[in-house]
C-alpha positions, -999 to 999 in steps of 0.1 A, spaced: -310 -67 -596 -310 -103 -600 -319 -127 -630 -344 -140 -606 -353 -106 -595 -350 -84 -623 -370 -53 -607 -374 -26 -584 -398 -8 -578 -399 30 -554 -424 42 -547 -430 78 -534 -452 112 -532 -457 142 -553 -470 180 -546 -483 191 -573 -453 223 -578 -431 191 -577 -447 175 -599 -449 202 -626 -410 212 -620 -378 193 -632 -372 161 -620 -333 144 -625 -324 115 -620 -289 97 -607 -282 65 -600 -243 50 -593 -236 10 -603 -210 -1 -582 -206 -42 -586 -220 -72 -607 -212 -106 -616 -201 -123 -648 -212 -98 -673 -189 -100 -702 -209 -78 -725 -226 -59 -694 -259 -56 -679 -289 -38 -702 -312 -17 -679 -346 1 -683 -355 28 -666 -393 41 -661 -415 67 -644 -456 53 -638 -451 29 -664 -436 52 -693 -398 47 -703 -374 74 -702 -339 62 -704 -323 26 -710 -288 18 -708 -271 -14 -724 -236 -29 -717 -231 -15 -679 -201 -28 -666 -202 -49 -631 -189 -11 -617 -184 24 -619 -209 34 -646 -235 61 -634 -266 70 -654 -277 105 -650 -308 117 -670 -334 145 -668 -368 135 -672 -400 153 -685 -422 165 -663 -451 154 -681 -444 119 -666 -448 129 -633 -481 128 -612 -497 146 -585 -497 123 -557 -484 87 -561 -454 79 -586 -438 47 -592 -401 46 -608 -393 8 -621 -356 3 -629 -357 -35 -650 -328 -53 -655 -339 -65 -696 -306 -83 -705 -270 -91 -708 -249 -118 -695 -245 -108 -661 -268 -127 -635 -267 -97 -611 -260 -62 -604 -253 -37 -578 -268 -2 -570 -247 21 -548 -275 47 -548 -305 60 -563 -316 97 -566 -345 117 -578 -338 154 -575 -371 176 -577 -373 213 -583 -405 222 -579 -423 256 -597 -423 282 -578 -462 293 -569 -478 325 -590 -482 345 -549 -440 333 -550 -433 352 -584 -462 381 -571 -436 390 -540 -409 388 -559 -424 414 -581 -433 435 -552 -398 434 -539 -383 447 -573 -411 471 -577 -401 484 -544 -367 486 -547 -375 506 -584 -394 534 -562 -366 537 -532 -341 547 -561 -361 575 -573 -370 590 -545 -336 597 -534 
């Protein structure tokens, strides 16, 4: 993230059990130049912000927030992280992660059910 380039943008896909489950989100800072008072960052999912983060230093800091599923979409999603200040003209990213546990279906909770159910019988019979 530059001051001519202050945004990224990533793209990427849904299901909708991902979509509905818990979505975190990591990301590792690992160089910048000349920030004195650090770099302010804004972090968004389709266009709604969910974390921001002011004063990073040019390394080492890591932001690591969960983020409501009721952001999320079925199908396309767009995460922006904007670079909205401080003195430092740019910044690196070591890596960016979005973790996604997805709900499991209702037939998923159905065979587990079954399973238990089963398992209930076998010990009285015996």
């Amino acid at each position: 993230l530059t001051a001519g380039d202050h945004t990224i943008n990533i793209f990427f896909q849904l299901t909708a059990a991902e979509a509905a489950g818990t979505l975190q989100f990591d990301m590792d800072f690992f160089g910048g130049g000349g920030a004195l008072d650090g770099h302010n960052i804004e972090f968004r999912l389709n266009n709604t912000l969910f974390h921001t983060e002011t004063g990073i230093p040019n390394s080492g800091q890591l932001v690591s927030e969960g983020i409501s599923n009721t952001l999320a979409n079925t199908g396309s999603n767009v995460l922006t992280i904007q670079r909205t200040g401080g003195d430092g003209s740019w910044i690196q990213i070591d890596y960016t992660e979005l973790d996604v546990t997805p709900v499991p279906e209702p037939s998923s909770f159905a065979l587990f059910g079954l399973g238990g159910l089963a398992l209930i019988f076998r010990r009285r019979r015996k």
